[in-house]
C-alpha positions in Angstrom: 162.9 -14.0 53.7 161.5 -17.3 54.9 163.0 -20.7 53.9 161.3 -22.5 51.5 162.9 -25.7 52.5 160.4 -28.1 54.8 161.0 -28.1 58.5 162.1 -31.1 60.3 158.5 -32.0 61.8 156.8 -31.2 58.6 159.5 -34.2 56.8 158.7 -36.4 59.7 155.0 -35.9 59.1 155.3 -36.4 55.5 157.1 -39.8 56.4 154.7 -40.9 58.9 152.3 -40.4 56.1 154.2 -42.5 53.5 156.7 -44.7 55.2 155.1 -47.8 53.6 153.9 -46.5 50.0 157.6 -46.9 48.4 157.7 -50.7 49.5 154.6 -51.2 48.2 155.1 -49.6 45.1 158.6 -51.2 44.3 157.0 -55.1 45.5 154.1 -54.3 43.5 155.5 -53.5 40.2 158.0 -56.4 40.7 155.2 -59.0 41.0 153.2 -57.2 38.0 156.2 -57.7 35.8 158.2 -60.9 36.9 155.3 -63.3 36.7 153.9 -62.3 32.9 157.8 -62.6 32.5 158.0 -66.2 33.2 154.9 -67.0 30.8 157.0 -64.8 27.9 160.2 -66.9 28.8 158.8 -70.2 28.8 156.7 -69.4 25.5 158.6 -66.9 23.7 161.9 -67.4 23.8 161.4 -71.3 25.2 159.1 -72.9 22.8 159.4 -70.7 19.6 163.1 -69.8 19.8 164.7 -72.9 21.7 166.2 -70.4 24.5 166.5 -72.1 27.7 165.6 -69.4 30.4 165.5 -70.4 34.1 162.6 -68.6 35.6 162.8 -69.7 39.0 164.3 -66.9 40.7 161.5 -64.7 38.8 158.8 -66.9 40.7 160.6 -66.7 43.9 161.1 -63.7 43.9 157.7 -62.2 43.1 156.4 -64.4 45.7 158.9 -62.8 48.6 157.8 -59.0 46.7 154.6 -60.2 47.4 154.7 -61.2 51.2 157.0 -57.8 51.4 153.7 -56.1 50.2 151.3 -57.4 51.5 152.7 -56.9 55.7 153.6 -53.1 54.5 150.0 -52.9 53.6 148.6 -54.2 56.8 149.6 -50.9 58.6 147.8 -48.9 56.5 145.0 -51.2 56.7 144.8 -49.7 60.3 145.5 -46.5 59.8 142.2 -46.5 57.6 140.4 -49.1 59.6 139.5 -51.5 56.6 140.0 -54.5 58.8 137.5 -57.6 58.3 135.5 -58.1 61.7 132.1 -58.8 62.8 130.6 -55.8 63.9 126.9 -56.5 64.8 127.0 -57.1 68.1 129.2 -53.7 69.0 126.5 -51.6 67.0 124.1 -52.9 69.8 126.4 -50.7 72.0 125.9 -46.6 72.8 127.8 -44.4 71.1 130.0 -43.4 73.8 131.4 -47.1 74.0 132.6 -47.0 69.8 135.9 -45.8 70.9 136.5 -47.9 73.7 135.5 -50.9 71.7 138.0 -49.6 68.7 140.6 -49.2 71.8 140.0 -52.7 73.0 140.4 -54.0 69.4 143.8 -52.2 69.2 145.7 -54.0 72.1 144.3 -56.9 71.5 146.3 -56.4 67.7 149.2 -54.6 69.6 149.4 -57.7 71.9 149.9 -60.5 68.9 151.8 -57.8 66.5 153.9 -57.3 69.4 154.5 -60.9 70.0 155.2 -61.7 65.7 158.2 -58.8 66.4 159.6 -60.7 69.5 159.5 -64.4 67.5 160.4 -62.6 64.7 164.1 -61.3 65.9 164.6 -64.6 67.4 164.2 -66.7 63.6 166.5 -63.9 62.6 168.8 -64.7 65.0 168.2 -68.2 64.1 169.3 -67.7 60.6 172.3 -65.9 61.1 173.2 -68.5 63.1 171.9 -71.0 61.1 171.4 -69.5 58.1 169.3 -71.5 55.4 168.8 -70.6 51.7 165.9 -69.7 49.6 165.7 -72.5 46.7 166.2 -69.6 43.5 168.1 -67.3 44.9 170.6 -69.0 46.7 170.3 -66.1 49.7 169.5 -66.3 53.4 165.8 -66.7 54.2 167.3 -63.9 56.7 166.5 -61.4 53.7 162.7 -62.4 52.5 162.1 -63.4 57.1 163.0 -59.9 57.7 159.6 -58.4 56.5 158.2 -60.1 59.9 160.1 -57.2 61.9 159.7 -54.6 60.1 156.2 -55.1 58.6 154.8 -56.3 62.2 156.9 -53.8 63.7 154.9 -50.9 61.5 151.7 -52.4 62.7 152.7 -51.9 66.5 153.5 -47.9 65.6 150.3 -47.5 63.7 148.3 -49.4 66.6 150.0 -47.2 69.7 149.6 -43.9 67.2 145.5 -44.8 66.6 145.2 -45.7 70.0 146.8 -42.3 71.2 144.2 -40.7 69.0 141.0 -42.6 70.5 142.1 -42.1 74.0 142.6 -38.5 73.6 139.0 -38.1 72.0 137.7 -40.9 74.7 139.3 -40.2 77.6 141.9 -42.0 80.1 139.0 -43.9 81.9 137.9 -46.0 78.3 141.2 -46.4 77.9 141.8 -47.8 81.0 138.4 -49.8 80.8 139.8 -51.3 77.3 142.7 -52.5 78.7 140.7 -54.3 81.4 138.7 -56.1 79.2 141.7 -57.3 77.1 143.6 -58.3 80.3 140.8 -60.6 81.2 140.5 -62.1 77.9 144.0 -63.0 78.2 144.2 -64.5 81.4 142.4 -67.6 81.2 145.7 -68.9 79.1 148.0 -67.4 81.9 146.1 -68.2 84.8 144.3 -71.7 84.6 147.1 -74.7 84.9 146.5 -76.8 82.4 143.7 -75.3 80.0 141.9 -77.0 77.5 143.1 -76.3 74.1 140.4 -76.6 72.0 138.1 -74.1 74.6 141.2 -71.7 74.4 141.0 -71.9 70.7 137.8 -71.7 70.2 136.4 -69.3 72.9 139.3 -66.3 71.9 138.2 -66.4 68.3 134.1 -66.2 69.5 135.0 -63.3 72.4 136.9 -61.7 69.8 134.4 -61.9 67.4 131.7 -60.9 69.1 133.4 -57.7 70.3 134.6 -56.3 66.8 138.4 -57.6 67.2 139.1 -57.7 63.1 138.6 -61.7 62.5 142.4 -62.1 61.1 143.7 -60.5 64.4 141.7 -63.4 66.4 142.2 -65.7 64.6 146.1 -65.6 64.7 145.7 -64.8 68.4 143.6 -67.9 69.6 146.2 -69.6 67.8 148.6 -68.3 69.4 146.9 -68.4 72.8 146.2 -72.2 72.2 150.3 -72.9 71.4 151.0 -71.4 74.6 148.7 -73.2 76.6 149.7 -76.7 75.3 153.2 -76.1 76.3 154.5 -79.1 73.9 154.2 -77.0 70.8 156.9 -74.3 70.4 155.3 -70.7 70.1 158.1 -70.0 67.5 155.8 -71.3 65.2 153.1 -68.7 65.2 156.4 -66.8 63.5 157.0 -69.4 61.0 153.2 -69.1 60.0 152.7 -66.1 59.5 155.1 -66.3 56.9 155.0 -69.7 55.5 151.1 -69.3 54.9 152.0 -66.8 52.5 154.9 -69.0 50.8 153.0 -70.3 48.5 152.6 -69.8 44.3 148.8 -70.6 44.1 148.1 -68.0 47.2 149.7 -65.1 44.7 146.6 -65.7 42.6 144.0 -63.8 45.0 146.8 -61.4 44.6 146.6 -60.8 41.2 142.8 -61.2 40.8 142.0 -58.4 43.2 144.5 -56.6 41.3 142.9 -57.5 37.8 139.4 -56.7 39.0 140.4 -52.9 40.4 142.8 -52.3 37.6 139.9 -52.9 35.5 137.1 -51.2 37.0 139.5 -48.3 37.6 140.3 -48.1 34.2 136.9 -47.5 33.1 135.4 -50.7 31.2 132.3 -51.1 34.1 130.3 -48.6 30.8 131.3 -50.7 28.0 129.9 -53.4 29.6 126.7 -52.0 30.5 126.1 -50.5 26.7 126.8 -54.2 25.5 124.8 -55.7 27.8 121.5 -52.9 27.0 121.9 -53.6 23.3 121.2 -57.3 23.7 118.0 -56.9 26.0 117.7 -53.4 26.6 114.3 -53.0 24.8 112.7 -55.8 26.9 110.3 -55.4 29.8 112.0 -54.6 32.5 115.1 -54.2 30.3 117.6 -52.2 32.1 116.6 -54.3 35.1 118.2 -57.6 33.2 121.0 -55.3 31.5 122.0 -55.3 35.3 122.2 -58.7 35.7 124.0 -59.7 32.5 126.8 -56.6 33.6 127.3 -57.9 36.6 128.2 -61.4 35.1 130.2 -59.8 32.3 131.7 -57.8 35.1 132.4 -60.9 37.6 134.3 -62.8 34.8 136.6 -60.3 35.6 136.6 -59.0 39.1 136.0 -62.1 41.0 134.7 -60.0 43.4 131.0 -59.2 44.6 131.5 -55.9 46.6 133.5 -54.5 42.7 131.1 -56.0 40.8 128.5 -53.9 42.5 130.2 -50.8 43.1 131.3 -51.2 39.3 128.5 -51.7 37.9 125.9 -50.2 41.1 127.4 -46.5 40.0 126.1 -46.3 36.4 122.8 -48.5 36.7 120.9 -47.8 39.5 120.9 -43.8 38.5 119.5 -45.0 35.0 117.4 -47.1 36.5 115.4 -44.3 38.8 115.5 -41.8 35.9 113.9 -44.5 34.0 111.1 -45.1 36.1 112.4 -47.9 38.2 111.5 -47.5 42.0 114.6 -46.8 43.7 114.5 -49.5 46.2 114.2 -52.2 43.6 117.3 -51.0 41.9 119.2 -51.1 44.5 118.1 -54.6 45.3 118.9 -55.9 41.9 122.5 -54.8 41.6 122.8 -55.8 45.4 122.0 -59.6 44.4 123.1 -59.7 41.0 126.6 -58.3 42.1 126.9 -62.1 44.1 127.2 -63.7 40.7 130.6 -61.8 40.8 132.3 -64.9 43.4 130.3 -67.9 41.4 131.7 -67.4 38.2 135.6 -67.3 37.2 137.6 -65.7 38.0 136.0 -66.3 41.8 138.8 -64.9 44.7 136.5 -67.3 47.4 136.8 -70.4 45.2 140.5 -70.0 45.0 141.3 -69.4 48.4 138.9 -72.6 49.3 141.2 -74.2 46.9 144.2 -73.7 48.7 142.8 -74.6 52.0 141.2 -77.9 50.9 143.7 -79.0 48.3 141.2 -78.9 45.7 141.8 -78.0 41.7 141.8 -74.7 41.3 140.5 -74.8 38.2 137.6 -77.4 38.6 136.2 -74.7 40.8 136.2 -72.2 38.2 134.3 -74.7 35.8 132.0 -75.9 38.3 130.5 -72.2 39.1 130.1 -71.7 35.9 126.5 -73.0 35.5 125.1 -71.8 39.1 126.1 -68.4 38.2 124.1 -68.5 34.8 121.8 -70.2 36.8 121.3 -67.7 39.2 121.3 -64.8 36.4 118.6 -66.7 34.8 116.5 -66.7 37.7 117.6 -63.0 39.1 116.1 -61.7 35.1 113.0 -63.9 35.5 111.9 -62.8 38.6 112.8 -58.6 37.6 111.1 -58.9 34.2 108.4 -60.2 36.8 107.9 -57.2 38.8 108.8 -54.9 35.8 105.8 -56.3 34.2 103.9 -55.9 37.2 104.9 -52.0 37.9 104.9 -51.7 33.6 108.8 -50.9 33.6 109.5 -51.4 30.3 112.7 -51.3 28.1 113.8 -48.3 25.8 111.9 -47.9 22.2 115.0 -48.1 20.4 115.1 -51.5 18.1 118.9 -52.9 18.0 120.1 -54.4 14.6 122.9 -56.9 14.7 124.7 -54.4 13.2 124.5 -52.3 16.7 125.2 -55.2 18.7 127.8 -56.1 17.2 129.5 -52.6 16.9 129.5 -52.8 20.6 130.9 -55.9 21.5 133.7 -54.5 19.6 133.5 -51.0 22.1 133.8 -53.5 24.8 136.9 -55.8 23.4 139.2 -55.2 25.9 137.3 -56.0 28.7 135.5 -59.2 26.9 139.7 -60.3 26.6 140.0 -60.7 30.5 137.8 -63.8 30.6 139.6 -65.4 27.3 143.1 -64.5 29.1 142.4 -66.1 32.1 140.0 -68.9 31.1 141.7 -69.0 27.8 145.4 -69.3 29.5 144.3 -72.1 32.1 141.6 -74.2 30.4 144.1 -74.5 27.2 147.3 -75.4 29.4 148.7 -72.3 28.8 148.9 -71.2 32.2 148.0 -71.9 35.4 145.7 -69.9 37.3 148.0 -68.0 39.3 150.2 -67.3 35.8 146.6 -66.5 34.2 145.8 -63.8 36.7 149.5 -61.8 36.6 148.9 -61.2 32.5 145.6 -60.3 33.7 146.3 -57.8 36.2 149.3 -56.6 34.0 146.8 -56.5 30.9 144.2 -54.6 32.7 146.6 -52.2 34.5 148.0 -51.4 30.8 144.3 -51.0 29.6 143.4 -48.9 32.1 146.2 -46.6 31.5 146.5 -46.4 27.9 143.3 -47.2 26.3 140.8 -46.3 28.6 142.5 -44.1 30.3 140.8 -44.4 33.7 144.2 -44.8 34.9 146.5 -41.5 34.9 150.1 -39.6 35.6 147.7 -38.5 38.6 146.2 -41.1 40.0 148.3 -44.6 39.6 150.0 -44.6 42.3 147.2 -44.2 44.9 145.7 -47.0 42.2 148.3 -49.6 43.3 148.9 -48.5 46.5 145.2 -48.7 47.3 144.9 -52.4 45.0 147.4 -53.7 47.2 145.6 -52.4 50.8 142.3 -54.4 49.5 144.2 -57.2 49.1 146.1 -57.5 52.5 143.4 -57.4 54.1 142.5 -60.8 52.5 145.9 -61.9 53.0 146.4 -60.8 56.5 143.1 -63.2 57.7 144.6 -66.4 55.2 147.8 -66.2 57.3 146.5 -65.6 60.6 144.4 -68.5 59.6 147.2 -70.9 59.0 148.0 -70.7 62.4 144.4 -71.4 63.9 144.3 -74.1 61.3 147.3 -75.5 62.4 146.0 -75.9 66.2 142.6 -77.3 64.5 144.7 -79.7 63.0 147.3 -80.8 66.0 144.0 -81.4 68.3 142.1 -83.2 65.4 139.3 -80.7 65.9 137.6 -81.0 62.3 137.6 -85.0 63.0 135.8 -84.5 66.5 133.1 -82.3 64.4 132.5 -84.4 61.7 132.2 -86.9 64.3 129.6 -85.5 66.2 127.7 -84.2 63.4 128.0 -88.0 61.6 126.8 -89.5 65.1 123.6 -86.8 64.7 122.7 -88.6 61.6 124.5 -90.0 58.4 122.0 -89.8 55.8 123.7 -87.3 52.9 120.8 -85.6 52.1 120.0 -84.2 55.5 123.7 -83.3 56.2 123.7 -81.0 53.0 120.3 -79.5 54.3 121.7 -78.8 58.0 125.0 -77.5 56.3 123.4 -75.3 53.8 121.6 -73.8 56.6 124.8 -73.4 59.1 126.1 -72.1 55.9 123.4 -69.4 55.4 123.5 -68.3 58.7 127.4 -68.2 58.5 127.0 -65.9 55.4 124.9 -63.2 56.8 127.1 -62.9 59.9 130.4 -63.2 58.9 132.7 -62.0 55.5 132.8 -64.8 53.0 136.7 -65.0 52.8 136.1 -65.4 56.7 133.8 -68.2 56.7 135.3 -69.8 54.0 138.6 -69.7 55.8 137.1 -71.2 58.9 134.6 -73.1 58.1 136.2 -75.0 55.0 138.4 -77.0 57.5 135.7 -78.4 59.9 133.0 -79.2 57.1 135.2 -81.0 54.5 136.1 -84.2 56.3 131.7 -84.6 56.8 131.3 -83.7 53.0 134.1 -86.3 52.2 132.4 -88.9 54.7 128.8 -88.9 53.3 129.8 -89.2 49.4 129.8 -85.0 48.8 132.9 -84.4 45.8 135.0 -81.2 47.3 134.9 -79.3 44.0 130.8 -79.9 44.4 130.7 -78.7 48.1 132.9 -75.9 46.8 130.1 -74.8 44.8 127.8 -75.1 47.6 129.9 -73.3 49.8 130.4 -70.4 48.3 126.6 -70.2 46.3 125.6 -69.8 50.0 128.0 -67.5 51.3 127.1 -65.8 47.9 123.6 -65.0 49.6 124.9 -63.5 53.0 125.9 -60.5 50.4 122.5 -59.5 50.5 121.4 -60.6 53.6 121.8 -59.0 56.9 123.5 -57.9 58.8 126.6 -58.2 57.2 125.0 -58.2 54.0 128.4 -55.8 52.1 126.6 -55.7 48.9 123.1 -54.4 50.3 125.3 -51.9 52.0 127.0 -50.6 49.2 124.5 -50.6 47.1 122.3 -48.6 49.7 125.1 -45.9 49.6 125.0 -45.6 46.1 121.4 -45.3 45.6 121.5 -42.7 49.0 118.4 -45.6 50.5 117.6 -47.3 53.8 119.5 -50.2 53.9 116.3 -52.3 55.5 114.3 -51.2 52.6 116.6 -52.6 50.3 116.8 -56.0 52.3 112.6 -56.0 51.9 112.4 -55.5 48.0 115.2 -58.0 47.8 113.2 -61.0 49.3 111.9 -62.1 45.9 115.5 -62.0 44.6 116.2 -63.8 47.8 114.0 -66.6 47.1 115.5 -67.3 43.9 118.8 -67.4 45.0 117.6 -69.8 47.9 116.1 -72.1 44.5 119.6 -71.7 42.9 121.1 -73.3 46.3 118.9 -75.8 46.5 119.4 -76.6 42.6 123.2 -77.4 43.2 122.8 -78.5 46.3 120.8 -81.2 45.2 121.7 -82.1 41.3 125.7 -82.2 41.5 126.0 -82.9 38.2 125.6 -78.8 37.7 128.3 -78.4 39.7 130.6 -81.6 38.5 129.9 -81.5 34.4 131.9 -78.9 32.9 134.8 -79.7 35.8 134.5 -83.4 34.4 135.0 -82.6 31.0 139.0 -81.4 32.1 
C-alpha cells in the first residue's frame, strides 16, 4: 500500500510555493490590529476612562511588521511579474527578443538584490558589534535590519529560479546575449576614472527605462551606481535606505489605503454603489452613462485608487451598458476616464505619497482634490449626456421616489461609512491620516467578511496575501527611490533644473503651461506613483520659485498624471477597461478624446484658478 504521507520533493515544492505567505500573513494581521489599537487606547480607555496606555511599541511595531511585509512581498512580485516598468519601447521589439529582454531585466535586479544582501550582513555585523536600540521596544535594530537579508535574499532565489525558467524556453545564446547587455550597462561606473555623477544617475535610470528594467529596480540601482562612482559617499548607505525609506509612520498610510480599497471591492460593495448611484440619475439621458461617473467617485472616496475604481466598478457597468444600448466602445471609454477621479479625490494613494516626498500636509491634499474631482465628474456627465443625446441613449422608464432613493443609501451604508471614517477621523482631529486608514482597512476587511460577505473561510487568505503584493510593489519603487533621491539631493540636481528652467523664462504662467505639458507627457509614458516619485523632487523647488503653493501644484500634479490613465501608451485604465469590455484598446483611446478634452479643461481650470485647489485646504 502506498504512503499517503508527501514525499520530500513534493514538501520542498510546496515550500518554494509558500515560503513567504506565513510572514506576510502574521505582519499583515499585526499592522491591521495594532494601529486601530492605538486609536481605541488613546480614546477608549485614555480619554473616557482616564487609563494611561503607552502605545508606542504598538506603532513601532506595526511599522517594522510592515517593512517585514512588504520585502517578503517583493519576491512574489517576481515570481508573478507585477513589477512597475515602462514597457513601450520593448513591445517595439520581435517576439523572439521578449525573453531575452525579461532575462536582461532579471540580472540587472539580481545585480542590486545581490548587492542589498552583501551591505545587508555587514549593518548586521555592525549592530552586533555596535548594537543600537529601536526607540519602543528597547531591542536591537539587529531584529527589524534583519528583513534586508532575508527578504532581499528571497528576491535573489526567485530572480536565478525565473531566469532558469526563461533561458531554458530561450536558449543559452539570449541568455548569454542578456548578460552582455547588462555588463555593458554596468561598466561605464567601473571603467571610466572619474565619472560624472549626475550622467551615471541619470543615464542608468533612462537605459533602464527604456529597456523594461521594472522603474523601482533602476531607480535603486542608478543610485547605487552613482554612490560608487563618487567614491566620497559610503555605498553602505544604499543599505540604510532601503530601509530607512520605509521607517516612516505616514508611509504606512499607502499601506492601509490599498488595503482599504481591495478589502472593500473584494467584499462586494462596488453594486451597492452602482444601485445608489442609478436611483439618483438613472432615468436621465444617458443615465447609466452618469451613474458611471457618480460610482466611480463614490468608489474613489474609498479606493484611492484609479486602476480599483475601474476594475470595481468597469465589471458591473460596462455589461449594462451594452445590453442597454450603449455602443461598446463608449462604455468602455467612460469608466476608463471616470475611474481617474479615483486618485483626485480622498482618500488619493498619489497625493499621499507626494506628501511624503515634498513635506506637504497630508491632509490639505485630500481637501484640495476635492473640487477638481467634482469638477472633473461634472464635466465627464456633461459631455456623456452629450453623446447619449446624440445616439438617443436614454435612461430606464422607471421613476424613483425619495422613498427609493433613500431605501438605497441605506443598502449602501457601509460603504458610504469609509469616506466619514477616514475624512471624518482626520478632518475632526480624530486621527491622522495614517490612523484613519488602519480603521479603514480593518473596517472594510470586517465588512467584507461578515456583512457582505465577499470575503470568505476560502478565499481570505489569498485576499491579504494578494493586498499586500499590490502594495509592495508601490513600496518597493518609494524606497528604491529614497536612494536616487538621496544622490539628487547630494549633487543639488533639482537646484541645477529649476535653474535652468528659471533662466528659460520666469514668468509663472508659462512655467505652469510648459510643466503641465512635461507633465502630460510624463503621465502617458510612465506609472503615476513613478512620475510622481521622480518628478516631484525636480519640479518643486521651480513651483516654490515662481509663487506656485505645494499643496496647489499637488493638485496639478496628479490631475495630470490623472490623464496618462487614459492616454497611451501606458494608459492602465484604458487597458483594463478594454479587457473587460473584450475591445481594441485603440478604439477605446478614439471614443475617449471627447472625455479627453474635458479632462484637458479640468487641468487647465486648476491650473490656472488656485483658489479651487487652495479653498477648502484653507478653511483647516
Amino acid at each position: 500500500m502506498p504512503s499517503s504521507r508527501p514525499s520530500f520533493p513534493r514538501c520542498l515544492l510546496r515550500l518554494d510555493e509558500h515560503i513567504e505567505k506565513p510572514v506576510i500573513l502574521i505582519c499583515v494581521a499585526m499592522t491591521l490590529i495594532l494601529i486601530p489599537y492605538q486609536v481605541f487606547c488613546r480614546y477608549i480607555l485614555g480619554t473616557w476612562l482616564k487609563l494611561n496606555v503607552d502605545t508606542a511599541i504598538a506603532e513601532e511595531l506595526s511599522i517594522f511588521a510592515f517593512i517585514w511585509a512588504t520585502y517578503f512581498a517583493v519576491p512574489l512580485v517576481i515570481r508573478r511579474r507585477q513589477s512597475i516598468r515602462m514597457t513601450v519601447f520593448v513591445d517595439m521589439l520581435p517576439v523572439r527578443f521578449h525573453n531575452t529582454v525579461l532575462m536582461f531585466n532579471n540580472l540587472a535586479f539580481l545585480a542590486l538584490s545581490c548587492l542589498i544582501v552583501f551591505l545587508s550582513v555587514r549593518l548586521l555585523k555592525h549592530q552586533l558589534l555596535f548594537p543600537q536600540l529601536t526607540s519602543a521596544l528597547r531591542i536591537s535594530y539587529f531584529f527589524p535590519y534583519a528583513i534586508l537579508f532575508f527578504g532581499f535574499l528571497l528576491m535573489s532565489v526567485r530572480l536565478v529560479q525565473d531566469t532558469c525558467r526563461l533561458a531554458k524556453e530561450a536558449g543559452a545564446v539570449h541568455l548569454l546575449a542578456a548578460a552582455a547587455v547588462c555588463a555593458i550597462m554596468l561598466s561605464p561606473v567601473f571603467l571610466i576614472p572619474s565619472p560624472n555623477t549626475s550622467l551615471i544617475l541619470i543615464g542608468t535610470l533612462f537605459v533602464s527605462m527604456i529597456l523594461g528594467v521594472p522603474i523601482g529596480v533602476g531607480l535603486g540601482l542608478a543610485g547605487a551606481l552613482a554612490i560608487y562612482g563618487t567614491g566620497f559617499m559610503p555605498l553602505n548607505v544604499v543599505g540604510q535606505m532601503s530601509f530607512n525609506s520605509l521607517d516612516s509612520f505616514p508611509m504606512l498610510a499607502v499601506f492601509y489605503f490599498v488595503l482599504a480599497g481591495i478589502f472593500m471591492g473584494q467584499g462586494g460593495l462596488s453594486s451597492q454603489l452602482i444601485g445608489l448611484a442609478d436611483k439618483l440619475i438613472g432615468g436621465k439621458t444617458g443615465g447609466l452613462a452618469m451613474t458611471t461617473v457618480v460610482a466611480c467617485i463614490f468608489f474613489g472616496a474609498i479606493s484611492g485608487s484609479g486602476i480599483a475604481t475601474v476594475a470595481a466598478i468597469g465589471m458591473i457597468t460596462i455589461p449594462a451598458m451594452v445590453e442597454r444600448g450603449y455602443s461598446r466602445t463608449f462604455s468602455a471609454a467612460i469608466i476608463a476616464c471616470a475611474g481617474a477621479i479615483g486618485v483626485m479625490i480622498p482618500p488619493s494613494n498619489p497625493f499621499v505619497l507626494y506628501g511624503v516626498i515634498t513635506n506637504t500636509p497630508i491632509g490639505k491634499l485630500f481637501m484640495g482634490g476635492i473640487v477638481p474631482g467634482l469638477i472633473t465628474g461634472g464635466l465627464l456627465m456633461a459631455v456623456a449626456w452629450w453623446i447619449s443625446r446624440k445616439n438617443g441613449w436614454k435612461g430606464h422608464e422607471e421613476h424613483n421616489t425619495w422613498s427609493d432613493i433613500g431605501k438605497a443609501v441605506w443598502e449602501a451604508k457601509w460603504a458610504l461609512m469609509v469616506p466619514v471614517i477616514i475624512l471624518g477621523g482626520i478632518y475632526g482631529g480624530i486621527m491622522t491620516p495614517t490612523e484613519a486608514a488602519a480603521v479603514a482597512a480593518l473596517y472594510g476587511l470586517l465588512v467584507g467578511a461578515f456583512v457582505l460577505k465577499g470575503i470568505t473561510p476560502e478565499n481570505i487568505m489569498e485576499v491579504l496575501v494578494n493586498s499586500v503584493v499590490t502594495c509592495s510593489t508601490v513600496l518597493f519603487l518609494v524606497a528604491m527611490a529614497s536612494i536616487f533621491g538621496y544622490v539628487m539631493a547630494i549633487e543639488q540636481i533639482p537646484d541645477k533644473i529649476a535653474a535652468w528652467m528659471l533662466g528659460v523664462t520666469s514668468s509663472k504662467y508659462l512655467m505652469l503651461l510648459v510643466v503641465n505639458a512635461l507633465l502630460l507627457v510624463a503621465g502617458s509614458l510612465m506609472e503615476s506613483v513613478s512620475a510622481t516619485i521622480i518628478l516631484a523632487p525636480i519640479l518643486m523647488p521651480v513651483m516654490i520659485r515662481v509663487g506656485v503653493d505645494p499643496v496647489h501644484f499637488g493638485v496639478i500634479m496628479v490631475c495630470n498624471l490623472a490623464v496618462g490613465f487614459v492616454t497611451p501608451p501606458i494608459g492602465q485604465n484604458l487597458f483594463v477597461a478594454a479587457a473587460i469590455a473584450d475591445e481594441r484598446p485603440e478604439r477605446i483611446a478614439l471614443s475617449s478624446a471627447p472625455f479627453l478634452a474635458a479632462m484637458l479643461i479640468m487641468i487647465l481650470l486648476v491650473t490656472f484658478l488656485p483658489e479651487l485647489s487652495l479653498f477648502l485646504p484653507g478653511l483647516m
